[in-house]
N, C-alpha and C positions, 0 to 999 in steps of 0.2 A: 504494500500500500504506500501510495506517497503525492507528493505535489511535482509542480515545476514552477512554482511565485518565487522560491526563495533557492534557485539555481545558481545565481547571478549576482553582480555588483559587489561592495568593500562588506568582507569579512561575509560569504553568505552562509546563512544557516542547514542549507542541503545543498552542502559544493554538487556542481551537476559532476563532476568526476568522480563522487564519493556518495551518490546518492541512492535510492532503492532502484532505479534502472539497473546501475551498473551488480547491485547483488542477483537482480533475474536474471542477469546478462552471466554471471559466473554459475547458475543453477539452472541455466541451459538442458545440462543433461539428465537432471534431473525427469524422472517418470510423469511427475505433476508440477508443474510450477506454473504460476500466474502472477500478473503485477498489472495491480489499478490503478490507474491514475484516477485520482479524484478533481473536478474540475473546480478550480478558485480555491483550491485548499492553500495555507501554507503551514509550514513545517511544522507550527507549534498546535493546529487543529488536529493531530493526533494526540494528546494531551487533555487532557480532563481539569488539571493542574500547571499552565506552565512558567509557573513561577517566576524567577527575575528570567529567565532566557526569553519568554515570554515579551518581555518588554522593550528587548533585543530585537529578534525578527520581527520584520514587517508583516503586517495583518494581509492577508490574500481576499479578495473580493467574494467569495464566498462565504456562505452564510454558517456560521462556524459551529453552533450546534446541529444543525442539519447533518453537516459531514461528519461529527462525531455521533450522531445515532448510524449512519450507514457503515463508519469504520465497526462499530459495535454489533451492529447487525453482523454485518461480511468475517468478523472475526469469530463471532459463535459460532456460524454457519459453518467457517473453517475448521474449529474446532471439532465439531460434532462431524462433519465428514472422514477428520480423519485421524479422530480419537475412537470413534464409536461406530464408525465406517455405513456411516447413515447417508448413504446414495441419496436420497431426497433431499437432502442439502445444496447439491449442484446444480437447482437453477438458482439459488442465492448468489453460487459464487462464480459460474459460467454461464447464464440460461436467463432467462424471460423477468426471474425477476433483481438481476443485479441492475441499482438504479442506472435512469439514463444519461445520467450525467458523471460517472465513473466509467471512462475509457478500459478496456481489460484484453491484454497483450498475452495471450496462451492461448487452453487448449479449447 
């Protein structure tokens, strides 16, 4: 899961060199892998809490509890697919109802 608001400019909070791209990008080979881009996120709307960093990164134009009920969604759904291997999970995380405003780069 991740942005692309805070890629860029002095001292950015998700260098694009070092961001959740380039970890899909090394998990390639992996059997399952996936990566959402969530749209208008930035770095710190995966955070519930994000304290002084928080005040650091610039805000991304998305609407920032929205994104954290879908990160929250999309991460139970992950959970439950592939702790408890509950196939009915996978339109949550690849299928009809991953929202339509998270971009999703797999399978």
């Amino acid at each position: 899961m991740g942005e692309t608001n805070n890629a860029t400019g002095f001292m950015p909070c998700a260098p694009q060199a070092e961001n959740y791209r380039t970890i899909f990008t090394a998990l390639s080979a992996s059997p399952w892998a996936v990566a959402w881009t969530f749209a208008g996120a930035d770095h710190m709307d995966f955070a519930d809490d994000p304290g002084l960093a928080g005040s650091v990164c610039p805000d991304g134009p998305g609407d920032d509890a929205m994104i954290r009920a879908q990160v929250r969604t999309m991460a139970v759904a992950f959970l439950r697919r592939h702790l408890r291997a509950e196939a009915s999970m996978d339109p949550w995380l690849v299928g009809a109802s991953v929202p339509t405003d998270v971009m999703r780069d797999g399978p």
